[in-house]
N, C-alpha and C positions, 0 to 999 in steps of 0.2 A: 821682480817685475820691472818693467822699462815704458814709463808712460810719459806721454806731451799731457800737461797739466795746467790748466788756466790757473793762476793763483789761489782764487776760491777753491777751486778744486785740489786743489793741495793742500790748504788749512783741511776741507771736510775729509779728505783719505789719513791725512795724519790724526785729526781726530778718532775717527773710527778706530785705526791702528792700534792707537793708546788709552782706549779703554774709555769714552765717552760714554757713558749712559743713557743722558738724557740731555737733548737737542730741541733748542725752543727759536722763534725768531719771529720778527715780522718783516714782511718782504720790502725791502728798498735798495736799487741802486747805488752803489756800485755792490751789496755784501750781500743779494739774494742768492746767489749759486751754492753758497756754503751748505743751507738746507737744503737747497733744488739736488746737490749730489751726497748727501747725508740720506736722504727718503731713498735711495735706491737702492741702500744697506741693509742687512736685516740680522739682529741677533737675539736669542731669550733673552738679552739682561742690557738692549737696545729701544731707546724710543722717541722718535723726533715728531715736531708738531709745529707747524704755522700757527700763533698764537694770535689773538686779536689785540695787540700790541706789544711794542717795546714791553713797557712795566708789566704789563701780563707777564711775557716771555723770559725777562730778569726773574720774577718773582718764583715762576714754576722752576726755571732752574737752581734757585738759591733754595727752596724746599727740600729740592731734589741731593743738593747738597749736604742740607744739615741732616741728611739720610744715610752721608758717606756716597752716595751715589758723585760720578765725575759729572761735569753736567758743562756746558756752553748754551748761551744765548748772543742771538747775533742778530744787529742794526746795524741802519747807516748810521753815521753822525748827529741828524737830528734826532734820531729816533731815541741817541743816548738822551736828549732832554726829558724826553718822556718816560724813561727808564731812570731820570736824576735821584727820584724818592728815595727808592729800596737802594739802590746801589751805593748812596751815600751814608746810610744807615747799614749796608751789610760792611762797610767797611770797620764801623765801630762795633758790633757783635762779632762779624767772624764768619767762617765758614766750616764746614767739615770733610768734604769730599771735594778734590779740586775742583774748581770752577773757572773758566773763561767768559770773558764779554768779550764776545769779537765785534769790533767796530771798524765799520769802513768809512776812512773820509773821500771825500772829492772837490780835490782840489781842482779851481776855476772857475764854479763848478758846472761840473756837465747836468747833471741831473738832481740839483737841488737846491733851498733856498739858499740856505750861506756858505761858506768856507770854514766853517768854526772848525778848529784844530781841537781833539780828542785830548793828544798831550797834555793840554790847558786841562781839562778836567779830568785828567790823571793825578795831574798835583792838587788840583781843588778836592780831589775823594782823597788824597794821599792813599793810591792806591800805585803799585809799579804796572809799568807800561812797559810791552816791547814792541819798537817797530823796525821790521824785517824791510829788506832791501830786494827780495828776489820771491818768488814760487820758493824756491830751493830754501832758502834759510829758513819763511813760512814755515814748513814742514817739518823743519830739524829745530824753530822753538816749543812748538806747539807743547812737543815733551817737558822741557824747560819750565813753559808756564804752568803747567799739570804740576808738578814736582816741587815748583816755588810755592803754589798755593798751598797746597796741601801742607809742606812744611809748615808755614807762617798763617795758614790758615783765614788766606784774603783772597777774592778776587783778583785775577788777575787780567785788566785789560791787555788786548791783542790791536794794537791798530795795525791798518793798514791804505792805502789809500786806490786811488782808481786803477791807475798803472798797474800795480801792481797785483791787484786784484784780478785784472782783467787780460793780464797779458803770460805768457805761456812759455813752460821749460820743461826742457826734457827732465824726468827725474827717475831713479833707480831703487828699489826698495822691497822690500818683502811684506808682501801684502796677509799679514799676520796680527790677528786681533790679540792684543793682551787681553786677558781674564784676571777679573779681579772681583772677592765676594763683598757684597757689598751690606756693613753693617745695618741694623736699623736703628731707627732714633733714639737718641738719648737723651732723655728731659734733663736742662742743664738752667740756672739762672739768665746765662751769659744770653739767652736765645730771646730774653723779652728784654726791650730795649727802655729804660730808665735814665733820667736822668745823671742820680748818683754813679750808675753804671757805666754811664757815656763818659762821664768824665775820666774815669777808672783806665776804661780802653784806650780813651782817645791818648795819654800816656804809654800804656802799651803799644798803640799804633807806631808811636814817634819810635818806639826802642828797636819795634820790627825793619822798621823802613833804614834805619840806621845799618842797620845787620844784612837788610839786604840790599843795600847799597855797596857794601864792601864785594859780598859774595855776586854779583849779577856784571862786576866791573870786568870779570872775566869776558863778557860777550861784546866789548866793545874792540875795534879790531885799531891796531896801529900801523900805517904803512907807508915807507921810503922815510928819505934822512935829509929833506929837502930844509932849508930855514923860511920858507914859508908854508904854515901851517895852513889847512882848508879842516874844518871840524864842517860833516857832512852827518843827515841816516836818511834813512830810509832811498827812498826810486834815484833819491839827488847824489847819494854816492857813486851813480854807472855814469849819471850824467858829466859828473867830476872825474871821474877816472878817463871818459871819454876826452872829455874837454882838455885835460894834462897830457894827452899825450906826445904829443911834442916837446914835453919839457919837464917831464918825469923829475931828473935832478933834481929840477928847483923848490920841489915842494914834496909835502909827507901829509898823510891823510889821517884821522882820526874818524872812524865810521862809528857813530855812537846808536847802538843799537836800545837800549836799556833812558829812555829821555827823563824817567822817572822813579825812582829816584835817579841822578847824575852820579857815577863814580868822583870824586873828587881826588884820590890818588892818579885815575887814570888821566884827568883832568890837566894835573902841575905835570904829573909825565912827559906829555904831550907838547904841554907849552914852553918846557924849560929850553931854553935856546934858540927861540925861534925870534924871527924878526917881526913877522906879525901873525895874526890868525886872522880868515876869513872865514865866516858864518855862512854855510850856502845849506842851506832850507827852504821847504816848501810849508804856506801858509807863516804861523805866527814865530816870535822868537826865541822858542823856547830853550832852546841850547844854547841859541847867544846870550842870556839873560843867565840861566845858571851858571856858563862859564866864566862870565863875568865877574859873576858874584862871586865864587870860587876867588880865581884869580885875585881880586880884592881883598876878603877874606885873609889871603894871603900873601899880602904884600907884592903883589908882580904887577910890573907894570910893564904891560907890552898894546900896540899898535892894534887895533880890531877894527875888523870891516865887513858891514854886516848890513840887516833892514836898521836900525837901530841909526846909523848915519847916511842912510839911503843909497847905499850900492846895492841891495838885495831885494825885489820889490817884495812888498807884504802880502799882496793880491794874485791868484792866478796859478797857473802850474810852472815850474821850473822845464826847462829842456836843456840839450847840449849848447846851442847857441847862446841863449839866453847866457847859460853858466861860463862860456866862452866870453862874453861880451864883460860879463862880472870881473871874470880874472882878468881881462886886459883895460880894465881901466881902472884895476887898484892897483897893478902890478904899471902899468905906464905911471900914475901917479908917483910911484914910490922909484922909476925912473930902471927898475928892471928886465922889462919887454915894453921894445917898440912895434915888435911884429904883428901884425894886425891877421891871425891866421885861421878865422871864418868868412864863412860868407851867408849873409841874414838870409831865411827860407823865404817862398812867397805863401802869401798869405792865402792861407783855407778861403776860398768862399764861401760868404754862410747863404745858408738855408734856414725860408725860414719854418719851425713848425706847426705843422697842422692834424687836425682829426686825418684818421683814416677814411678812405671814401667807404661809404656804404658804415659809417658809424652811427647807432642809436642817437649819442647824444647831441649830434648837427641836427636833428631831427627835433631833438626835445628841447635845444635851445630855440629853434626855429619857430617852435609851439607857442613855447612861451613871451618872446620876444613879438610874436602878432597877435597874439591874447592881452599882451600890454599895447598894442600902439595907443597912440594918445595921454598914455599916461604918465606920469614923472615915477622913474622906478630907480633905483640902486639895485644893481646885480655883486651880491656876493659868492666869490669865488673858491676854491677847495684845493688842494692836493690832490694831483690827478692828469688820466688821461684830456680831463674836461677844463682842466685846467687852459685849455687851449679856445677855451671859450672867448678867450680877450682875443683872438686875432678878429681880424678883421675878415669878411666883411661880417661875421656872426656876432661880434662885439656884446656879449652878455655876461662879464667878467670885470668886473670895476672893482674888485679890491680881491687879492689872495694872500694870506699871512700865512697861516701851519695847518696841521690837521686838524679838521673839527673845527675851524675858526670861523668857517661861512656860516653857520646855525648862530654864535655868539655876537659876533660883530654885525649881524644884521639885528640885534637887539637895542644895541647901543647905539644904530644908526637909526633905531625907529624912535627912539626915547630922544634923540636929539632935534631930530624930522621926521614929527611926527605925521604931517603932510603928505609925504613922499612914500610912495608902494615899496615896501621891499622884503626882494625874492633871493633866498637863499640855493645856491646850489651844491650838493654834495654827492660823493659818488658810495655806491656802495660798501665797497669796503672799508671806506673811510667814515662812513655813518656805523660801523661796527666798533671801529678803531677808538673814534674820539667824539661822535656826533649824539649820543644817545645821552649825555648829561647833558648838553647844549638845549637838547629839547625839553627836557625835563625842568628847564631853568625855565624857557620861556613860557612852557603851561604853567608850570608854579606861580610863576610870575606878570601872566597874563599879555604876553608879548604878542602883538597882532605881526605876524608875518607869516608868510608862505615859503617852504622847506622843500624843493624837489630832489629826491633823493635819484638820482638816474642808476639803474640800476641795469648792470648789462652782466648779471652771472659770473663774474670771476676778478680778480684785482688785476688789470688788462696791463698800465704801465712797466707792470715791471714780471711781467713774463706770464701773465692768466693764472698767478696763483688760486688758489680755493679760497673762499671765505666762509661763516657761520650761514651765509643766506644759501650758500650755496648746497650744504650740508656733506661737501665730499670732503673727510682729512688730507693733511700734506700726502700720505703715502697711498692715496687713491682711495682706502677703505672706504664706509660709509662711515660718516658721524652725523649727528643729527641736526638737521635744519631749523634756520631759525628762519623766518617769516620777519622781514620787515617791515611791511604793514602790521602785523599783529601787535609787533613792539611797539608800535606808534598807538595803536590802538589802548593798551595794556597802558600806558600812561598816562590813560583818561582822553586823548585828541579828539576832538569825534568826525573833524570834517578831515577824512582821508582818502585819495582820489588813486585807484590804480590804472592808469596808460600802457597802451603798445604805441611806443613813436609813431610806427610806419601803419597804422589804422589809417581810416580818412584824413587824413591830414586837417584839411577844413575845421570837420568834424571834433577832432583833439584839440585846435583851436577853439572853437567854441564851447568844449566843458570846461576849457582851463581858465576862459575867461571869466565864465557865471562862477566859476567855482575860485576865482582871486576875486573878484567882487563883492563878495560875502565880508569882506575885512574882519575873519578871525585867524586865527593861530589853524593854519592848513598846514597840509602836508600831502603831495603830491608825488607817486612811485611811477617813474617810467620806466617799464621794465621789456627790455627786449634782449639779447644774448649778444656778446661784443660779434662787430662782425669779421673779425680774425678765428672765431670757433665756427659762426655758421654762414654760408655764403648762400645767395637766395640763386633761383635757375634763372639763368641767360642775362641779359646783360640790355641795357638802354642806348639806344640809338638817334642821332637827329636828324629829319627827313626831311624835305626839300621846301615844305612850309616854313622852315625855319626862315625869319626876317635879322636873323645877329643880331638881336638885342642886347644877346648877352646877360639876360635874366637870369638864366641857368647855373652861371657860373660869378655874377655880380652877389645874387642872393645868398647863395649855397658854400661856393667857397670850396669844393669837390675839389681833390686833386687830379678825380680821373677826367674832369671836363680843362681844355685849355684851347687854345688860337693855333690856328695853322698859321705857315709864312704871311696868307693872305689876312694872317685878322679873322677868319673866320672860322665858330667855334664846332668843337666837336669833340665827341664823347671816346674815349681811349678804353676798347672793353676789353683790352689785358688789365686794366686800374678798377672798371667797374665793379659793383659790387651787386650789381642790380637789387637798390634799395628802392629806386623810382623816385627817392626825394625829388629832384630837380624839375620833373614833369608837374610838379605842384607848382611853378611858376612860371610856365612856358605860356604866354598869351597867346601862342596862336597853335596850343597845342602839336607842337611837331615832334614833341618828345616819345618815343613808343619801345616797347619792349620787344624785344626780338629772343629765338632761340639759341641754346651756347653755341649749337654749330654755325650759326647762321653768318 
């Protein structure tokens, strides 16, 4: 078979290939495709599942394991936080059937809160790490990591980052499932985790990681005979290769595929002879930090140029220029290129982001936000489409940390100011994920705040996954719905309030106020279906009572409303989405609905 393959798409085809069993994940940018192209698989001794978290999704596949079953669970980067528990504990019991954590970072990052580099908690789990440089390598470790695990009988992390994830190569392969039976369980000590125990392994840990540090040094690649060394992996290897091409000669590559354990023979190989090394990575230091160490270790002392003495920034994504810019002003320093042979790109314009028009939650912040006027409120923030609640002019977003954190930290914002109203926002899938102990804390605890949980049927950001409210599994089937009012209910809450955004508007306003006005522990479901699944008939228009106040688009914040040349506004019904939000604030009425053809 002869396929173009987004990188995800290549981890989930080599998966399947080599005998994956069982496929768990929670959906986040940049690592969602990996199950989005796993569900469209199908085999008797195959089963994938959007899991209602990270640690869920770790968990079922490490069961799945000590079953002998192959198994992969797959997040972004933070989502490894949420999955830190079990996975730092399976590295001290063990596994039985190979296992993957595939992890996506994003570096800059496009679509998440930090840049935290995976590598780093490679070494913190002492677990081995490989990161691939291409789709194509992707594909041809995947095997590797199956094969190491199982051997050594550990987890094996898979990172990889945005680039790479998301960008696409031809690949060639035989699209042929391995079969393999898969034992059942074996009640063994090793599998309940003890103190005495831990100690036991975490000794065995060291001895394995030893062993597969020698054996894994094979995948690290060595290239040209230049006397200055550049030690590169992952996406920053193309960009170095790109970047040298004029000057190939002068320098020899070390592509360190394997960051976790480091080869240390492959390590002095590399450096013996050379006049300096340069460290070019993306995010933290972690190659320049073990090569170091190494190299110390053992006596060498050579020239390094890295984040470390600030030629390589710490922050952001690497590119060819960037890498360009790097090698010509250690190599000018050290007085070997004077040639200055880039030229800097121009700068992206940014955009900035906003809700989609005809979205529920402009609606239910809108609600809420004139249900509060007059009042001194704190708006806490979520992980999410809604996340977008802090732009302006909607501005109902005044603090967002991680998942789950809007229900907790408006806890500890009411215990400090006590005075002050505060409205928690979270979206539904994320009230699955992380939000249902948060509430549980504040009933137990008697925490007076209001919880609106905006609920639009599907996990929207990152591609209309399914969730538990939704009750459809990853592979379309039915599974069974849960009711997020009922869970609120089921936790004893008793003032709980379900919304359609797009009711009376007015109307929505005034239950949401008598019912914040009650100063107890509320909870408020705005449920209406994202409007990228459902789009409403025809579309809003502005008719010649319009005075350009600009209410419509001052309030609202609609992308499909903007200013013609003259300044003057009007509604764009290729963008509309015909929600009719806007005519909720037109004073002189001009706003009106018209037919699609009209």
């Amino acid at each position: 078979m002869k396929k173009v393959l987004m990188g995800n798409e290549a981890v989930a085809y080599s998966l399947f290939i080599n005998g994956v069993n069982v496929a768990t994940g929670y959906p986040g940018t940049p690592s969602t495709e990996v199950i989005e192209t796993l569900k469209k698989f199908s085999d008797d001794d195959f089963y994938v599942e959007w899991s209602v978290n990270e640690k869920v999704a770790l968990e079922v596949a490490a069961g799945a394991s000590l079953s002998g079953a192959r198994s992969v669970a797959t997040m972004k980067q933070v989502g490894l936080n949420v999955a830190a528990d079990p996975l730092l504990s399976l590295s001290i019991i063990g596994i039985e059937g190979g296992m993957i954590v595939f992890v996506a970072d994003d570096p800059g990052p496009h679509s998440s809160q930090t840049e935290q580099d995976t590598r780093n908690f490679a070494r913190f789990c002492n677990l081995p790490v490989l990161d691939p440089s291409s789709p194509k390598e992707a594909f041809s470790l995947v095997r590797v990591a199956f094969e190491i695990s199982e051997k050594y009988k550990l987890p094996v992390i898979f990172r990889m980052t945005t680039r790479i994830c998301h960008s696409n190569e031809t690949l060639e392969f035989e699209f042929k499932r391995e079969k393999r039976k898969i034992s059942s369980f074996e009640k063994r000590p090793q599998w309940v985790i003890l103190p005495g125990l831990s100690y036991k392994k975490h000794i065995e840990l060291e001895e394995k990681l030893t062993k597969i540090r020698t054996e894994l040094g094979r995948l690290n690649i060595i290239e040209g005979h230049g006397q200055i060394g550049i030690v590169t992996s992952g996406i920053s290897y193309f960009y170095v290769k790109e970047a040298i091409r004029e000057f190939e000669d002068l320098f020899s590559i070390l592509k360190v595929t394997v960051a976790h354990p480091i080869d240390d023979r492959t390590i002095l190989d590399f450096a013996a002879g050379k006049r300096m090394l340069i460290f070019i990575e993306e995010l933290d230091p972690v190659i320049e930090e073990e090569t170091k160490l190494v190299l110390f270790e053992n006596g060498m002392h050579i020239l390094t140029y890295g984040k470390r003495n600030g030629y390589v920034p710490f922050a952001g994504e690497l590119d060819v220029d960037k890498v360009k810019q790097i090698i010509y002003n250690v190599t000018k320093k050290e007085g070997l290129l004077v040639q200055k042979s880039f030229v800097n790109a121009p700068e992206i314009p940014r955009r900035q982001s906003q809700l989609c028009s005809g979205c529920p939650h402009r609606s239910s912040f809108l609600i809420v936000k004139n249900a509060c006027k007059g009042k001194d409120v704190i708006y806490t923030g979520d992980i999410g489409c809604y996340t977008l609640g802090y732009a302006k002019p909607i501005s109902t977003t005044d603090t967002c940390l991680c998942m789950g954190a809007s229900i907790t930290m408006s806890q500890g914002l009411k215990l400090a100011d006590e005075k002050k109203k505060v409205v928690a926002f979270i979206g539904d899938s994320t009230f699955f994920h992380s939000g249902i102990t948060g509430l549980v804390n504040a009933y137990y605890n008697r925490h007076n705040i209001t919880v609106c949980v905006l609920d639009n049927l599907t996990t929207g950001m990152t591609g209309f996954q399914p969730h538990p409210g939704v009750g459809q599994k990853a592979t379309g089937q039915e599974g069974q719905r849960v009711e997020i009012a009922e869970v609120v209910k089921g936790i004893g809450i008793k003032e709980v309030l379900i919304i359609d955004p797009y009711e009376d508007f007015n109307l929505c306003v005034q239950k949401v106020r008598e019912f914040i006005e009650k100063d107890k522990l509320s909870v408020i479901v705005f449920r209406r279906k994202c409007a990228n699944l459902e789009r409403y008939n025809g579309y809003y228009r502005i008719n010649e009572k319009c005075i350009n106040c600009k209410a419509c688009l001052n309030v609202t914040g609609c992308p499909a409303i903007s200013e013609d040349e003259d300044k003057n506004v009007f509604i764009d019904k290729t963008l509309c989405n015909g929600c009719g939000l806007c005519a909720n604030f037109c004073p002189r009425m001009a706003i009106k609905k018209v037919g699609q053809n009209e």
